[in-house]
N, C-alpha and C positions, 0 to 999 in steps of 0.2 A: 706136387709139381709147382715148379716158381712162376708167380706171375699168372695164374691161372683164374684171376679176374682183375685185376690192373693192367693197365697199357703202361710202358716202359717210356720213358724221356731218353729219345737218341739228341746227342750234344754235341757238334761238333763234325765235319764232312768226312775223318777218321774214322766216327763212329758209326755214319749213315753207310758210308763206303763199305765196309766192315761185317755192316748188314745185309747189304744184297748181295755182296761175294758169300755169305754165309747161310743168303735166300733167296736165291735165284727166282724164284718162284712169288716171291713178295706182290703185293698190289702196292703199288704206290699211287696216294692220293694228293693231291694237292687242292684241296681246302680256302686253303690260302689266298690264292689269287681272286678266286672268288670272291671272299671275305674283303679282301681289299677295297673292290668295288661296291660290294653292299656299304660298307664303313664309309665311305668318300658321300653317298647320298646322305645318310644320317648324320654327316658332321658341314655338310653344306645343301641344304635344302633347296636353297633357289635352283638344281638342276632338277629337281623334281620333276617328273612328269616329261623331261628335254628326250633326242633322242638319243639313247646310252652309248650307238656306235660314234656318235658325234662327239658326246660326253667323255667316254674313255681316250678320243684323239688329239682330246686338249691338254694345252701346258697345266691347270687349274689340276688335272688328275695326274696328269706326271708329277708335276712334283710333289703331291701327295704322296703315293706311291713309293717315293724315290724317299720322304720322309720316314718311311716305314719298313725302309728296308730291313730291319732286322727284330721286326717285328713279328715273333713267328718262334715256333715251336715245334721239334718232329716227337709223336707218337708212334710207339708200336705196339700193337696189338698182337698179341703171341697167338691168341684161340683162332684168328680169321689170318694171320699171317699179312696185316695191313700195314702198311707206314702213312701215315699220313701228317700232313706240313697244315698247321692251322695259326691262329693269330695267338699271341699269349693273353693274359687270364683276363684281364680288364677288358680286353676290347670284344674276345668271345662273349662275354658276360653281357656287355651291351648290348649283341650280336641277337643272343642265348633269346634276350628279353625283351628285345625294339618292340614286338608287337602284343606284348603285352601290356606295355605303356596306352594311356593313361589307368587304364583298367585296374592296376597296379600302379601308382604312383612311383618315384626313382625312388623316394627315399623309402619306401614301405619293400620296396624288391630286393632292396640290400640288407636288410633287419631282415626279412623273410630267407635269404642267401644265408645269412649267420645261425641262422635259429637250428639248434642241434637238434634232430629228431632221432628217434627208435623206432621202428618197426621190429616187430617179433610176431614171427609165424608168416613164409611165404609161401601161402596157398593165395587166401586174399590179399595179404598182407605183400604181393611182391608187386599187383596191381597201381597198390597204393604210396608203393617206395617210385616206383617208375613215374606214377603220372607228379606225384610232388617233385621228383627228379625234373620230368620236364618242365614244370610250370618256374622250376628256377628256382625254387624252394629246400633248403636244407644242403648246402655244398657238405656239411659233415653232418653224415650219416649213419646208422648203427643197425645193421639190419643182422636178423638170426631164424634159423631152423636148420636142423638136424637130418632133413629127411632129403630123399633124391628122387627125381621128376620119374613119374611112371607116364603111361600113357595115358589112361581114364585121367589124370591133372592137367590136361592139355584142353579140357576146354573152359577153364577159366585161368591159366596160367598163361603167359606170354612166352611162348617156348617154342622150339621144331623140335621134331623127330630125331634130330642129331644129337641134340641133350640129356635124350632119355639117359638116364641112370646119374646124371649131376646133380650136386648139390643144389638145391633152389635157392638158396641165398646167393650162391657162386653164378647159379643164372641170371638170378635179377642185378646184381653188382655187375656184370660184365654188358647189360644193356643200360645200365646207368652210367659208366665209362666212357658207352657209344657215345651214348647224349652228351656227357661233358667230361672232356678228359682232366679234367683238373679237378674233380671230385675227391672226396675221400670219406669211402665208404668201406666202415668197419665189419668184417665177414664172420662172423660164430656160427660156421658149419657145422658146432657138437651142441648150437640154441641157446639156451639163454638158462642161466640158474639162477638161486636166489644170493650167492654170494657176488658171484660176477656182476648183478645188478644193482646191489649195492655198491660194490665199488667203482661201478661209472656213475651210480647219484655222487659218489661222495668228491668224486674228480670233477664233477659238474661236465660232464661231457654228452648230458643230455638235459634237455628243456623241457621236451615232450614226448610221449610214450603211448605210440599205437598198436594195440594188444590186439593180437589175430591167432593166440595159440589154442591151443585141441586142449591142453590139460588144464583141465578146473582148479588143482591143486593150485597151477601155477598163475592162474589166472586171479587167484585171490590175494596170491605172496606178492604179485608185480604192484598189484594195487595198494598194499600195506607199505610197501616202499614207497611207493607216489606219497602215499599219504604224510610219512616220516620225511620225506625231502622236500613234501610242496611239488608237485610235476606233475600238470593234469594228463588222463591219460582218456585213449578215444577207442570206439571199438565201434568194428561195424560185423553185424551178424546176418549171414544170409536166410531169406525165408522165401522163398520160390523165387519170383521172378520182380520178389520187395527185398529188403533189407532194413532192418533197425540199426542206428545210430546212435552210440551211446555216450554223451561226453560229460566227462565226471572233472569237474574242476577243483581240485586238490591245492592248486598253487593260488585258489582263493578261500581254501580254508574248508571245503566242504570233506568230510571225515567217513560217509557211510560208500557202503560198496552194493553198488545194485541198488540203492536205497533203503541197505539195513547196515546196523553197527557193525563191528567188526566181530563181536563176539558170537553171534545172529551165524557167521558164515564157520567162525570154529568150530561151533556142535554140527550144523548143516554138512560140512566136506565129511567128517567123522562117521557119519550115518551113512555115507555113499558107498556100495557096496558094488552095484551093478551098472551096467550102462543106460537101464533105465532112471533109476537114480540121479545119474547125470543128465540126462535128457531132460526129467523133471525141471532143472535148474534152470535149462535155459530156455523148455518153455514157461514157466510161471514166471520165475525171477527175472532170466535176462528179456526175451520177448515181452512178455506180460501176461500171458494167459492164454488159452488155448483158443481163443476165440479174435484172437492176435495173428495167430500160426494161419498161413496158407493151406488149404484144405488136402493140396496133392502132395502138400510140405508132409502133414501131419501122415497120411495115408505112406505117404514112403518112408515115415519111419516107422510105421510099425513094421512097413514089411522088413525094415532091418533089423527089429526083436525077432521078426518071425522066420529068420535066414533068408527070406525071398531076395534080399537087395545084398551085395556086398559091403555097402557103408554108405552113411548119409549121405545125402545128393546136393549138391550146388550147382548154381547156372556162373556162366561167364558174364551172362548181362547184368547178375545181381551183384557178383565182383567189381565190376567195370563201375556202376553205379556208386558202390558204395566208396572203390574209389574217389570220385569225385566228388562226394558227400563229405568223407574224413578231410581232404585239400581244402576245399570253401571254408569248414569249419576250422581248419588250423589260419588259416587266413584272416577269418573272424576274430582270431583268439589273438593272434599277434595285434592286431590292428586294434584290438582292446575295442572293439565292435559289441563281443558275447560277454556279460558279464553274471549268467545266471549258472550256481553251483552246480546246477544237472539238468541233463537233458535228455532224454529219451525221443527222436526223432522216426518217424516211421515214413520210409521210403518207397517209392513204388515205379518200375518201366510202363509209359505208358506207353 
């Protein structure tokens, strides 16, 4: 289906025209005018705090206004059948991020707007493209997974009922769109391989590389490439209602994965046979030990050896968390704040 998570650029009153004879039924939004007025405070402060009906009656905001006339851009949104009329990309942008300032420095928010990120795997992983989406973080983006939203993925995914059976990449791309139509976020509905991600290291069309996928295999080869291009990569793992952070800085030189060589994880995947096997992995290696592991964490997985459980369990708060966890630290990383080769961070909802 075309357009099935991009919003469309209508150009021209042919084209808008053309649209609602074609969609009667359309929502038209206007954005715009709105914007207008927010934009008129932040680029003359002394109305600050005046009062806005008084504010907007003045020549000071007409002719702003009258300056900006064609300052503006129509979206359409094919999935919600929306048109909406917004400002174009610089002045959203400032829009995007006014109250992030000072928090965010101007010039740290636009190096942070450039910095090409991946996300791979949106279970957690869609949590964490959305909230770096809205903190205004990574305009080009690369997000991937293979799978489609069931129901039991709803409560740590950011989804309705309407989506059930969509791709989750195509879901979290299309709430990243909401947030800024000017985005451009790369969709790998069939995931992510090991040739394909070679060749976006080699195109340089990624910085940084947030691993959130199920396959071990694949989780070893993403980080072998990090290693071969330099590109630190971040991973957040749920454990009840905590979460580990794992950030392995690659793009300064550090080499081991988990904190063993490379060679350490060749014989290790080899010897994996079952899904306890794998389990082992990421309690001893990627957790730390069993005495790391949340105790209701540990008990529900046996009952997933022992068929009681359908598959391992995650919360939406330890999602949402680790969210926020991966963003601060890529934030750290750009701002050349973190300069230590690994980290293993342990998280926790209090």
């Amino acid at each position: 289906m075309k357009n099935k998570f991009k919003p469309r650029k209508i150009i021209g009153v042919k084209q808008i025209q053309n649209l609602k004879r074609h969609n009667p039924n359309a929502t038209f939004v206007d954005a715009y005018n709105r914007q207008i007025r927010e934009l008129f405070f932040i680029d003359n402060l002394e109305f600050v705090g005046q009062d806005k009906i008084k504010v907007f009656r003045s020549k000071k905001f007409r002719d702003y206004k009258r300056s900006r006339t064609n300052n503006f851009m129509h979206f359409y949104y094919p999935w919600n059948n929306t048109l909406v009329k917004c400002v174009k990309e610089e002045d959203y942008f400032r829009l995007k991020t006014n109250r992030n300032r000072n928090l965010i420095k101007k010039d740290e928010q636009k190096i942070l707007y450039d910095y090409k990120i991946a996300v791979f795997g949106m279970s957690v992983g869609s949590n964490i493209a959305i909230t770096l989406a809205q903190a205004g973080i990574s305009k080009n983006m690369v997000i991937a997974d293979f799978d489609n939203l069931d129901t039991t993925n709803m409560n740590r995914i950011l989804a309705g009922v309407h989506q059930i059976g969509l791709n989750k990449a195509v879901i979290a791309a299309r709430k990243m769109y909401e947030d800024n139509p000017y985005a451009n976020v790369t969709v790998l509905e069939k995931g992510i391989a090991t040739e394909l991600l070679e060749k976006l290291l080699k195109e340089k069309k990624i910085d940084c590389i947030v691993e959130e996928i199920d396959d071990m295999v694949m989780k070893i080869e993403t980080r072998k490439l990090a290693i071969k291009h330099k590109v630190p990569v971040l991973m957040i793992t749920d454990n009840g209602d905590r979460a580990v952070l794992h950030i392995e800085r690659y793009d300064l030189g550090y080499k081991k994965i988990f904190e063993k060589d490379t060679r350490y994880w060749g014989q290790k995947i080899k010897k994996c046979r079952t899904p306890k096997d794998f389990a082992d992995i990421v309690i001893n290696n990627i957790v730390g030990g069993k005495s790391k592991v949340d105790p209701r964490m540990m008990d529900s997985v046996m009952k997933v050896f022992q068929k009681k459980f359908v598959s391992w369990p995650q919360l939406g708060t330890a999602a949402l968390l680790g969210s926020v966890a991966v963003t601060y630290a890529i934030k750290m990383i750009v701002r050349k704040d973190d300069k230590k080769p690994f980290r293993r961070e342990y998280l926790k909802v209090y």
